[in-house]
Structures are given as C-alpha cells and as structure tokens.
Backbone bond lengths (Angstrom), bond angles and torsions (degrees), N, CA, C in turn:
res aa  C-N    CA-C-N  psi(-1)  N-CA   C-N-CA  omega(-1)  CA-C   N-CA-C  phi
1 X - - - 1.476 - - 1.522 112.36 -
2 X 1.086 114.02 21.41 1.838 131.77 -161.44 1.498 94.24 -63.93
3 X 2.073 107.27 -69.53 1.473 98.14 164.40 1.198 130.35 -30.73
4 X 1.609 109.36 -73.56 1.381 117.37 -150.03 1.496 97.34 -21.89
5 X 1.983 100.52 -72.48 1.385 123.74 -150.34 1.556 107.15 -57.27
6 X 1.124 128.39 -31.50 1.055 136.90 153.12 1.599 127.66 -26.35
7 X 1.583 112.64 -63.41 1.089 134.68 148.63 1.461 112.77 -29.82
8 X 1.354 112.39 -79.57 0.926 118.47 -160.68 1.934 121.67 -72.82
9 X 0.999 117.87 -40.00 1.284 134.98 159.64 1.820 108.91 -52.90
10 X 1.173 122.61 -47.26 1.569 113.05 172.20 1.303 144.95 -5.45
11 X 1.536 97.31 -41.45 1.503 114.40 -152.70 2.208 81.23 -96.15
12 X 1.033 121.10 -12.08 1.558 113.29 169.99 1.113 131.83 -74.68
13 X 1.310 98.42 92.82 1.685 113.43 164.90 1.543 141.36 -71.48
14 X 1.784 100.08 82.69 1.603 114.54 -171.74 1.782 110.84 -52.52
15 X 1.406 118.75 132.79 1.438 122.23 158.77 1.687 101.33 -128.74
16 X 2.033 85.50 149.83 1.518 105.88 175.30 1.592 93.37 -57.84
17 X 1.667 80.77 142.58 1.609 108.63 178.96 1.707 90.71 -92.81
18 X 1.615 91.02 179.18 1.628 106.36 164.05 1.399 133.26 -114.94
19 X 1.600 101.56 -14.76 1.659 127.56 171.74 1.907 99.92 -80.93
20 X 1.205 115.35 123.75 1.350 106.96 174.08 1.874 98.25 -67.50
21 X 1.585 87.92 153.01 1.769 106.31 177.12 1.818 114.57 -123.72
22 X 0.712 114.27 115.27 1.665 108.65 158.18 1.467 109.41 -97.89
23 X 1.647 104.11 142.44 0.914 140.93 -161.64 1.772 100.16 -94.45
24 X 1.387 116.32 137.84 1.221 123.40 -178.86 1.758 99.57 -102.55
25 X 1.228 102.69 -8.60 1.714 103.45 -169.86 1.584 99.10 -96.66
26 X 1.353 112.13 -49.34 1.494 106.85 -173.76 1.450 115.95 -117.12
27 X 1.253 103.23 20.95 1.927 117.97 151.53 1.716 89.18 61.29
28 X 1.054 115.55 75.47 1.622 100.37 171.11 1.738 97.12 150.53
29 X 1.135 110.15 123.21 1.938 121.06 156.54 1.314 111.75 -5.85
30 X 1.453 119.72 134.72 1.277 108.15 174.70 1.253 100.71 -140.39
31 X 1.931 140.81 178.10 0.934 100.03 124.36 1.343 131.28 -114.44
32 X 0.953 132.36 -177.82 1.509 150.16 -160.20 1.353 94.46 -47.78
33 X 1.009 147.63 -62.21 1.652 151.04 -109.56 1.573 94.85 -88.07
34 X 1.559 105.88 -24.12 1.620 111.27 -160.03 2.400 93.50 -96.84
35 X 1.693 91.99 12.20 1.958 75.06 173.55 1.767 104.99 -108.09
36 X 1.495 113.07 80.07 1.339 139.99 140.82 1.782 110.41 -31.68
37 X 1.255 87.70 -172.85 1.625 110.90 -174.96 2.024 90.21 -75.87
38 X 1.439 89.92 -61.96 1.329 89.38 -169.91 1.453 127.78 -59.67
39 X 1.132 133.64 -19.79 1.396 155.03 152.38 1.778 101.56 -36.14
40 X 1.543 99.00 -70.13 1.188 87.19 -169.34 1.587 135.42 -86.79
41 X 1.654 91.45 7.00 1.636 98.25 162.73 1.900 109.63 -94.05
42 X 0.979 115.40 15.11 1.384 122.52 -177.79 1.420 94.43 -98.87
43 X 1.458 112.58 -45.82 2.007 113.24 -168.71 1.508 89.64 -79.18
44 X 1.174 140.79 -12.14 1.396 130.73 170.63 1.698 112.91 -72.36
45 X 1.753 99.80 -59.03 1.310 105.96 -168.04 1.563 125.14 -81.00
46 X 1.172 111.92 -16.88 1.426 133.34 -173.33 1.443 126.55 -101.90
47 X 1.396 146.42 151.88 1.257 151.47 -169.04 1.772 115.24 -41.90
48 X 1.350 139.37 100.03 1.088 114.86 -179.40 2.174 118.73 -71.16
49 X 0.998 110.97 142.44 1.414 99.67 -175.70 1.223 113.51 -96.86
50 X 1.083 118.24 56.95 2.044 127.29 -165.60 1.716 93.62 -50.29
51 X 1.819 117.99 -72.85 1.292 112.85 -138.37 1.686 83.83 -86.43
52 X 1.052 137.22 -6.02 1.882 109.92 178.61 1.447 104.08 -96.01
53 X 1.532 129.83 -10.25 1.218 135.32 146.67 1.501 132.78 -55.22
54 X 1.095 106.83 -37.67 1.774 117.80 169.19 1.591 102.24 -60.54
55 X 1.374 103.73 -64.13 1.621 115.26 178.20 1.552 121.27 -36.36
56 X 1.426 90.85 -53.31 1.709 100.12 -179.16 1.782 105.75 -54.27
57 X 1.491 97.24 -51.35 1.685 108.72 -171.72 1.439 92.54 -58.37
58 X 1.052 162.26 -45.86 1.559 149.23 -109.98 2.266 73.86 -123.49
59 X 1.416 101.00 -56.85 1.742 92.84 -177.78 1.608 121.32 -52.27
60 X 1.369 110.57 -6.33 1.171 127.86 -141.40 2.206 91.90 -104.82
61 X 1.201 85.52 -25.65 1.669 109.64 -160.73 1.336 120.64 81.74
62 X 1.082 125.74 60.99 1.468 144.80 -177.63 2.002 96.91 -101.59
63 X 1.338 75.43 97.08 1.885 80.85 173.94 1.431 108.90 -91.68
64 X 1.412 136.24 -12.34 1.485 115.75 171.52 1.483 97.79 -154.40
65 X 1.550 99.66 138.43 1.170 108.13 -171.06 2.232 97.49 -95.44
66 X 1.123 125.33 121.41 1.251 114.15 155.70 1.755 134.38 -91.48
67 X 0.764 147.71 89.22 1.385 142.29 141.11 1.665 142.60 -36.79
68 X 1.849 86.22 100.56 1.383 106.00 -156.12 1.490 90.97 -80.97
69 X 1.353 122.16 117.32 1.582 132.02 169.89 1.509 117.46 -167.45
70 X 1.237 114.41 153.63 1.332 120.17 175.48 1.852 109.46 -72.47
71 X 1.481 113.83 1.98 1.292 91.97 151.84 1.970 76.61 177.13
72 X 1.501 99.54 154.21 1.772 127.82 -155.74 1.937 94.81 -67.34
73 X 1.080 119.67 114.20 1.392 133.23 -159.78 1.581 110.91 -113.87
74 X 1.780 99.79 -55.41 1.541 108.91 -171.14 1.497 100.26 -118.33
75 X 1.286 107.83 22.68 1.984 95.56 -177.27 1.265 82.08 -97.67
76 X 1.408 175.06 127.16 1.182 144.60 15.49 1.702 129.49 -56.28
77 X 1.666 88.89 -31.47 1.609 87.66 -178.81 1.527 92.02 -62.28
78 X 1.681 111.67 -77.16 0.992 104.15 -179.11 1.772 137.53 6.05
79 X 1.386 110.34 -76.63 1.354 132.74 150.54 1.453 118.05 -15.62
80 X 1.187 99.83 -56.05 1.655 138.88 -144.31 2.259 80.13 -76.98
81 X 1.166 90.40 -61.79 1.521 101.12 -169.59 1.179 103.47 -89.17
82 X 1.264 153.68 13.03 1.471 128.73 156.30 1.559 94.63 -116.36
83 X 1.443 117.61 13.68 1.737 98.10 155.53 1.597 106.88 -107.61
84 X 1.044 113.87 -27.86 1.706 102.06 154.77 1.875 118.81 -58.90
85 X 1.342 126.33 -33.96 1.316 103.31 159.62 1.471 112.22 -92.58
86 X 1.212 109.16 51.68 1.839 88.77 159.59 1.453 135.38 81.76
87 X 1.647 97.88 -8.76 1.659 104.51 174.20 0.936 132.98 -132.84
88 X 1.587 96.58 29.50 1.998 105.05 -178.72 1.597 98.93 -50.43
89 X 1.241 132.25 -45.01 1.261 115.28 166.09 1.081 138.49 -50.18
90 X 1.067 130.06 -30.90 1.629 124.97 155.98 1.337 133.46 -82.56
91 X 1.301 121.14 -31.95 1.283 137.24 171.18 1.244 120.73 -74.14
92 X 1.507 129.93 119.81 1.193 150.05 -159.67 1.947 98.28 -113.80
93 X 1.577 113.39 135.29 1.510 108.95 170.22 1.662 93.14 -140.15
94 X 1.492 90.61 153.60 1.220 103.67 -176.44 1.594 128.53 -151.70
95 X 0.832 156.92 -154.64 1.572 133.42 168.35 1.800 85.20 -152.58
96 X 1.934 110.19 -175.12 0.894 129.81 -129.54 1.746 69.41 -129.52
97 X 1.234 116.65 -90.04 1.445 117.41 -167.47 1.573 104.88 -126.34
98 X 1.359 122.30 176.43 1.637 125.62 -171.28 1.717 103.57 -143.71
99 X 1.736 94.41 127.87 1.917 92.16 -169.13 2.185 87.81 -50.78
100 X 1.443 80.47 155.01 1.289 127.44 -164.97 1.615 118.85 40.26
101 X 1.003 121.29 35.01 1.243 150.77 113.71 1.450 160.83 -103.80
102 X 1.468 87.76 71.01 1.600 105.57 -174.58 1.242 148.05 -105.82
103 X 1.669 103.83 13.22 0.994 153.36 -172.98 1.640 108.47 -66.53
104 X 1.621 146.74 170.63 1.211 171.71 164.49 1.561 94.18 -54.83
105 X 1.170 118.15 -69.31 1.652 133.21 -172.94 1.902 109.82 -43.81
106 X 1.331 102.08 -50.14 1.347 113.34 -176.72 1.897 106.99 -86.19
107 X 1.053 121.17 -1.33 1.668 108.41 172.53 1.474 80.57 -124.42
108 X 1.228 162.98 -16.75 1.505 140.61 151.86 1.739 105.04 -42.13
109 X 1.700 106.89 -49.84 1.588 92.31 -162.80 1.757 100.87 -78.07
110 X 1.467 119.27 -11.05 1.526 115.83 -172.49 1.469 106.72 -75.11
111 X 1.465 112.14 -11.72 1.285 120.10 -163.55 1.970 110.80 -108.42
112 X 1.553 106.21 -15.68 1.223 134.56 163.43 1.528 117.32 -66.14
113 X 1.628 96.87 -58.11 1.315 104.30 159.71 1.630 134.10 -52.92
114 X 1.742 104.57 -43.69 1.525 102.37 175.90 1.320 99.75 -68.08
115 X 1.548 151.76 -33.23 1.305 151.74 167.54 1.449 105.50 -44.79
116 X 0.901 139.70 -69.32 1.750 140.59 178.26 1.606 99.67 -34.80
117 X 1.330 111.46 -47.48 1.712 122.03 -158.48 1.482 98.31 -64.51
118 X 1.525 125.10 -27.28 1.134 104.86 -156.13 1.475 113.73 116.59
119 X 1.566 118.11 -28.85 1.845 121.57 -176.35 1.652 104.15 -61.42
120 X 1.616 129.00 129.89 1.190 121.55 178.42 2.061 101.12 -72.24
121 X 1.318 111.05 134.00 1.406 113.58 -155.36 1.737 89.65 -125.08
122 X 1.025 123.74 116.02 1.699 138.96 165.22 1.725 93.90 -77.70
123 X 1.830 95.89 94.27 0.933 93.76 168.40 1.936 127.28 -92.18
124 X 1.517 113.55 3.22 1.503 114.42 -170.87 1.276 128.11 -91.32
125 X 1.403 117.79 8.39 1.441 122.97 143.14 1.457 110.31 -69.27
126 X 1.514 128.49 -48.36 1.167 114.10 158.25 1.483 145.61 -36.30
127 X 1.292 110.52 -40.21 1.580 123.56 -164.54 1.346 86.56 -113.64
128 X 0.971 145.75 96.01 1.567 123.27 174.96 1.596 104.47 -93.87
129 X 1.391 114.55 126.22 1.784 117.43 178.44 1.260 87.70 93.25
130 X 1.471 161.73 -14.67 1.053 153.98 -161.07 2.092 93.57 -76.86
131 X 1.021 109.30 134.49 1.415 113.06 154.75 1.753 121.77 -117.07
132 X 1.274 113.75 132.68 1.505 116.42 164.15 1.205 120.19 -45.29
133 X 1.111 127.55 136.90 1.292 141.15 136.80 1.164 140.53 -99.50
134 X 1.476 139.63 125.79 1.124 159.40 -169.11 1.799 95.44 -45.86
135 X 1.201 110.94 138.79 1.501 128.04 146.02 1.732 119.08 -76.03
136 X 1.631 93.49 151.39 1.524 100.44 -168.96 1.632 87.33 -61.70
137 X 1.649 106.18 153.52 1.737 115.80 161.48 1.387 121.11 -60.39
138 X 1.630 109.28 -31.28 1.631 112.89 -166.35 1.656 94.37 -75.14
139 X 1.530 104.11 174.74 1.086 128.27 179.79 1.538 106.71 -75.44
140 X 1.106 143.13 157.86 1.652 119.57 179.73 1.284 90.94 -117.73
141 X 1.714 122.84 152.95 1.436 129.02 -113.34 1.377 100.30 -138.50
142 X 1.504 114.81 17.42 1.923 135.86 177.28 1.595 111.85 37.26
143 X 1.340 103.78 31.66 1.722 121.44 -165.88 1.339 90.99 -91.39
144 X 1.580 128.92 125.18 1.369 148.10 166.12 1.920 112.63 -67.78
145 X 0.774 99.34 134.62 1.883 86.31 162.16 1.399 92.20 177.97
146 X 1.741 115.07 89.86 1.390 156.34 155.04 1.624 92.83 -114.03
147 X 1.948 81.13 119.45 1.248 95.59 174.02 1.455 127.14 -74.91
148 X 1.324 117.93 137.48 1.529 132.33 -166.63 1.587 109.64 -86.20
149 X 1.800 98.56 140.25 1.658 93.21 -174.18 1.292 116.72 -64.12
150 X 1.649 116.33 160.83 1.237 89.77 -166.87 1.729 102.04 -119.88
151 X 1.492 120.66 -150.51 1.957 99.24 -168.35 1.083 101.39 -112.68
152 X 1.635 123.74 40.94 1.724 118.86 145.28 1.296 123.67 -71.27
153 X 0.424 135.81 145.22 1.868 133.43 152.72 1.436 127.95 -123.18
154 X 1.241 96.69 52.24 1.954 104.27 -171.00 1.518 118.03 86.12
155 X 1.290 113.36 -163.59 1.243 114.03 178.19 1.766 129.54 -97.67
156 X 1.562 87.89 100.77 1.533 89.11 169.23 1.287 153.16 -82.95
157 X 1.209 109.30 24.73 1.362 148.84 174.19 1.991 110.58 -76.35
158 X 1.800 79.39 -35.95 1.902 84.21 176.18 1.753 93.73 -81.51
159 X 0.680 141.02 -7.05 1.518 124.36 -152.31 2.104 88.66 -112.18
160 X 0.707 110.96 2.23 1.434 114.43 -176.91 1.727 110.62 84.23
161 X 0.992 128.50 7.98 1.244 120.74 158.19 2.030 143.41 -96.58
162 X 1.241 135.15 -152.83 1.445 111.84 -168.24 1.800 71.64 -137.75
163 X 1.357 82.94 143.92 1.684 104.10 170.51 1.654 119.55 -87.46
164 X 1.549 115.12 125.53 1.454 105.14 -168.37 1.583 108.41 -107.43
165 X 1.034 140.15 81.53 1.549 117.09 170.82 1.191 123.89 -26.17
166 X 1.381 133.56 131.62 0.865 129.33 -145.85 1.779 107.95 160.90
167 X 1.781 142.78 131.63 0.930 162.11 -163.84 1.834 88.75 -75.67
168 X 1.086 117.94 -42.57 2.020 122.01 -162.36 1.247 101.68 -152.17
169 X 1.181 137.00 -31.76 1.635 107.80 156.32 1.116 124.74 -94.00
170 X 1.765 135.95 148.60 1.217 136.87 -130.99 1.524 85.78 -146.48
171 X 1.449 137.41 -49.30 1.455 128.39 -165.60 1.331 110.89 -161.25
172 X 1.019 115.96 135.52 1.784 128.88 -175.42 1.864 96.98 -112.48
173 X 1.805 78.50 137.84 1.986 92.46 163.43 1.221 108.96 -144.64
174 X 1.757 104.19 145.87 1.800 97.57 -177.00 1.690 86.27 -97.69
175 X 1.502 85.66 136.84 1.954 103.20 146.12 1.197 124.84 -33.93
176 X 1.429 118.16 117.73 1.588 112.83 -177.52 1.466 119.03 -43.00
177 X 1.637 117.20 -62.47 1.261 155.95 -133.65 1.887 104.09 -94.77
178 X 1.323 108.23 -23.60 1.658 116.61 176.55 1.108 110.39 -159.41
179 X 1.325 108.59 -172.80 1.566 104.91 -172.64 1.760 116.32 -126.15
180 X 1.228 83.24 91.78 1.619 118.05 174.83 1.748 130.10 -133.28
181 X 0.891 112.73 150.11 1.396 103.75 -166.63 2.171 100.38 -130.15
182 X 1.221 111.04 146.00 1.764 137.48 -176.90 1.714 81.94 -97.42
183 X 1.201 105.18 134.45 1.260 122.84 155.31 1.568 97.52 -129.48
184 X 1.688 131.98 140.54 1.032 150.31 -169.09 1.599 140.04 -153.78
185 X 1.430 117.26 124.86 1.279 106.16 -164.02 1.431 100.70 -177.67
186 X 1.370 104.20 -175.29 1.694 106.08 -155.42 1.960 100.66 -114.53
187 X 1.250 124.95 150.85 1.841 110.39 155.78 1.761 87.78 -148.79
188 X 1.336 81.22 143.11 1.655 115.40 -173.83 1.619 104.77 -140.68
189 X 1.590 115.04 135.26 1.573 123.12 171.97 1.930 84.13 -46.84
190 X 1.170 130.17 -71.91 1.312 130.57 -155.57 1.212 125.82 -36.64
191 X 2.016 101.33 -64.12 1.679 110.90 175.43 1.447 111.57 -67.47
192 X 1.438 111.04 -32.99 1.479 117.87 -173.37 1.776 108.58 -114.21
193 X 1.800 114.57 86.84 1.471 94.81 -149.74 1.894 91.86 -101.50
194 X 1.396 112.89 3.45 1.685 104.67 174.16 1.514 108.01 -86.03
195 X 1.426 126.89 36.84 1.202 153.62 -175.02 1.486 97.19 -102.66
196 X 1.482 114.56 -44.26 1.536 114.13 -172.79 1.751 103.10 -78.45
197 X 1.254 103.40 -26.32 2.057 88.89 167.65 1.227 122.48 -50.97
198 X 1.619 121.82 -21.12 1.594 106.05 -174.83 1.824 91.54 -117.57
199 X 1.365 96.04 113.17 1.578 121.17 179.43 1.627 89.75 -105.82
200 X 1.082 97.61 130.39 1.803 105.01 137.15 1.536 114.34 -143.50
201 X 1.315 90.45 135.27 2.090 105.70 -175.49 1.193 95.44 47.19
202 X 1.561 122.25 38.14 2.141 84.62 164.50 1.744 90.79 108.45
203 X 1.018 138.52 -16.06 1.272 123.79 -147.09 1.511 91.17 -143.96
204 X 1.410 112.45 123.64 1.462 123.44 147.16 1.358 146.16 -69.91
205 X 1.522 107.81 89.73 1.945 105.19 171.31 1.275 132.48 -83.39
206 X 1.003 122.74 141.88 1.481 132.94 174.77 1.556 103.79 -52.23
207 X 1.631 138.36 109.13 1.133 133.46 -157.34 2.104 103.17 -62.83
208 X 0.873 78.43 -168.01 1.905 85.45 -167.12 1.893 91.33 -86.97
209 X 1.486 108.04 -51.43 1.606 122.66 169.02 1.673 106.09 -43.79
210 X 1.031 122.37 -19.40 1.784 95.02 -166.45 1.671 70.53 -116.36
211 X 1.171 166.24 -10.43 0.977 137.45 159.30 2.221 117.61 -68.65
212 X 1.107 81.21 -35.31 1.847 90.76 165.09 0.892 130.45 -37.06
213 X 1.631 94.37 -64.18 1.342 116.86 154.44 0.877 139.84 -63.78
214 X 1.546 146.68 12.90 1.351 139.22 -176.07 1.595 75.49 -116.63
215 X 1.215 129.89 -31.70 1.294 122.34 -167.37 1.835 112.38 -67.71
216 X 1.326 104.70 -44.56 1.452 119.01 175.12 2.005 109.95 -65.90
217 X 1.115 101.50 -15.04 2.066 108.04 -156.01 1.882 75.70 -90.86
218 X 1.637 111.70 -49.31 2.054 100.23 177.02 0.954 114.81 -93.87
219 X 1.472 135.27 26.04 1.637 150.63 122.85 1.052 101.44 -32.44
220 X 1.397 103.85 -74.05 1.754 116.93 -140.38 2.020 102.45 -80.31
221 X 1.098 91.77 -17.60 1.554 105.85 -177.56 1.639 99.38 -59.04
222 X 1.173 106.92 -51.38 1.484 121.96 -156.34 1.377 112.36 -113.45
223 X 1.522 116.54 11.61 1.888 116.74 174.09 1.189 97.40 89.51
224 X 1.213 132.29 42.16 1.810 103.93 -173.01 1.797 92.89 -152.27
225 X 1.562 98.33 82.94 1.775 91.18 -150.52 1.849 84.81 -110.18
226 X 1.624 127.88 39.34 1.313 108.94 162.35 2.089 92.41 -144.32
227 X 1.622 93.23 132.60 1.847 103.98 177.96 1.470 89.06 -94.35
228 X 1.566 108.70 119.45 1.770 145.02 168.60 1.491 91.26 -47.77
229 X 1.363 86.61 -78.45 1.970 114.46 -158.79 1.176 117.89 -139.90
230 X 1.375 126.41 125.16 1.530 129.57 -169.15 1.339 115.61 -146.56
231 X 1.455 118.31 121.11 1.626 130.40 -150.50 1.642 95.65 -111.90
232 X 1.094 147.92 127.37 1.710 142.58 165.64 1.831 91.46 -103.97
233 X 1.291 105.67 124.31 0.989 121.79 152.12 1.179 167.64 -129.91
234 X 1.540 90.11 31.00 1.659 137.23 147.33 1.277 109.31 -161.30
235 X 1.701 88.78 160.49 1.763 98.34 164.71 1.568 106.81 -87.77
236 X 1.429 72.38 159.02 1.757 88.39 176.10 1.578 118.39 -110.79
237 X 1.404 97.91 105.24 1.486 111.35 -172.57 1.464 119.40 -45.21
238 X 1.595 132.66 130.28 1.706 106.63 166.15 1.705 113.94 -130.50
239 X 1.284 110.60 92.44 1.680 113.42 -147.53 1.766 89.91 -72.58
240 X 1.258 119.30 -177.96 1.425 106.03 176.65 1.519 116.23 -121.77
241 X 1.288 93.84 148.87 1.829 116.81 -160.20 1.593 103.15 97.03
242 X 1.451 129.28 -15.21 1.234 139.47 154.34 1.737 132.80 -28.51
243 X 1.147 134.09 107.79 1.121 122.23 -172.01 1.591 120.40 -105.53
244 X 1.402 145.99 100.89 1.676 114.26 -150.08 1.357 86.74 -105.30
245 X 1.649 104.18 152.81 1.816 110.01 169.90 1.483 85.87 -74.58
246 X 1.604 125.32 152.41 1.492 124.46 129.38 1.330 118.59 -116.25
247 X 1.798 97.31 152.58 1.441 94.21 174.86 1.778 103.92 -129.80
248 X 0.972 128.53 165.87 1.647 153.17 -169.94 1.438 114.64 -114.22
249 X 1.180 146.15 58.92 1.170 148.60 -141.67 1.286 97.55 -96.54
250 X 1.942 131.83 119.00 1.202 117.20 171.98 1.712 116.46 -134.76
251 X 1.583 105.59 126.94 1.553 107.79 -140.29 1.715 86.06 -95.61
252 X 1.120 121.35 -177.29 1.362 135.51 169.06 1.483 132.57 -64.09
253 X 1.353 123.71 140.67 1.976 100.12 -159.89 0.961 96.62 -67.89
254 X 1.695 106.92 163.38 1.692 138.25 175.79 1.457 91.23 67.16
C-alpha cells in the first residue's frame, strides 16, 4: 500500500511548528516541515521508538507527560518508563479524558491535575469575570480548628431526664425510690480539648477545678450553690481517643 498512501497523503503540506517535536520515527527533534507523505508512511511502516522517546523527553526536562485521548492508553507505560529511568519522582502523567468520562467536568479536573504537576494552565477562558486574588503573605500555620462534637446528644428531656448546661454534664435524674439525684455526662481530650493543658509526665488529668465544678453546676441544680469541704481522691485519668462516662452522684443531707 506504499503507493496508494503515497498518493494519497501528497496533497499534505507540512509547516515548521513552534512547539519543539520529537520524532518517534527518527529518534531525535525535528522540525515539522520535513512530515510529508513519505514521513508518514515510514511512522506506519517502520519501528515506532515510544520508550527511548519518553527517555529523551524526561532528559530533555519534560516534567509531565499528557495523553491526549478519549481514554489513558499509554500513560502506564509511560509511568512504567520514567520509573525505570529514575524520575518517577519528578515526572507527572496524566490523560485528557477517561471512557465514560467525557464530559467538561472530567477535562477541567485533567487540567487541574496538569496545574498541581506544574503545566502553566490559562485558566480565564475558564473562569470568565473571575479575578485573582492575592494569597495571605504569612506562612500558613497547619493549625486545625474543625469544630469538635460536643456532649449533647439531642433531647433529654424525651428520655425522662432534666437538661444541665454545663461544659461535661449533659442531664440530671432523681432516683425514683429516695431522694438523690444522677448527674451525667461525657469528657474527652477531643470534646473537652483545654483538658490537654494539665499534663503531668505525659499524662492528662481532669484538673481538680472542673471537678469543683461539676460539683458546684449539681449545687446549683438543687439550691446548694456553696462546697463546705471537698476531698479528691484520685485523679482522673484522660488517655487520648479516650472517652470517660461521668457521673455526679447527690445523696440526701447529713
């Protein structure tokens, strides 16, 4: 079919490009002007040089290879061959679109992706009216502050008990049978994280103050808003990822 294609290919009139090209047919830069009829019955009939072409590109400083296709074909070799030479770390691959994704959505993120890589990406056909904005100058400071759950859990009012405001207790119930009252609630380094200010050796206690206080919070519940005398006679451990039940136990006077 040497003619035919010959024939038929003729009427193609190659011009120098402006993007340099390497050639998979003649292993080496070319430019354009020389891909004729005959050129391209040579890249038909003749050896293609895919993996010493990648190589060259990667020696070349080719930080991302893209693959223009309706779905990613040769980016593994690709892959495949710039971690055998040595630069899967630098070299970024990526494709264009993925069968059944062929959509706007999926070459925005292929094009998101060449942005991560390093590809300079004209983004204002995209954004149209969109203006830049400057980034803060400071360094940004890897400081978390997602708010932490906190020790409600709905309404306990349905469950037969009285709701206490309160930092760690959450709901008080009196004893059917006498007259005493459950005060109840949860402390965690997480929900309760100024828990982690009182370290000792390595180890987090529940300060002596928030126990006072839970004592004064089922005081005040019940009229009894001054602590006489108050003995701790242990700490209360709070290891982390740890959750402790507490309870407030308040017995009858004398």
């Amino acid at each position: 079919i040497e003619a035919e294609l010959l024939d038929v290919l003729a009427p193609v009139t190659p011009q120098s490009g402006r993007v340099p090209l390497y050639s998979t047919v003649t292993g080496d830069f070319i430019d354009t002007a020389i891909m004729d009829a005959a050129y391209w019955y040579g890249n038909l009939r003749g050896q293609v040089g895919f993996e010493p072409a990648v190589r060259a590109l990667i020696d070349n400083g080719t930080g991302c290879f893209v693959e223009a296709s309706p779905h990613p074909v040769l980016a593994m070799a690709v892959e495949e061959t710039a971690a055998a030479h040595g630069a899967a770390d630098r070299v970024a691959v990526i494709g264009s679109l993925r069968r059944n994704e062929g959509g706007l959505r999926r070459f925005a993120t292929s094009l998101a992706e060449a942005h991560v890589a390093g590809v300079p990406v004209d983004w204002s056909p995209f954004h149209a009216g969109a203006r830049r904005t400057a980034l803060p100058t400071y360094a940004f400071q890897r400081e978390r502050f997602w708010l932490t759950a906190g020790t409600r859990a709905g309404d306990v009012t349905a469950a037969g008990q009285t709701q206490v405001a309160h930092p760690v207790l959450a709901a008080a119930v009196p004893v059917a049978d006498r007259d005493e009252w459950v005060f109840t609630g949860q402390v965690s380094q997480e929900t309760q994280p100024w828990t982690r200010d009182h370290m000792v050796f390595g180890t987090v206690l529940v300060p002596g103050t928030a126990l006072v206080e839970m004592v004064l919070a089922a005081g005040r519940e019940l009229g009894c808003t001054v602590v006489d005398e108050l003995v701790l006679e242990a700490p209360l451990l709070l290891a982390d990822g740890v959750t402790r039940q507490v309870q407030v136990i308040v017995g009858s006077a004398g």
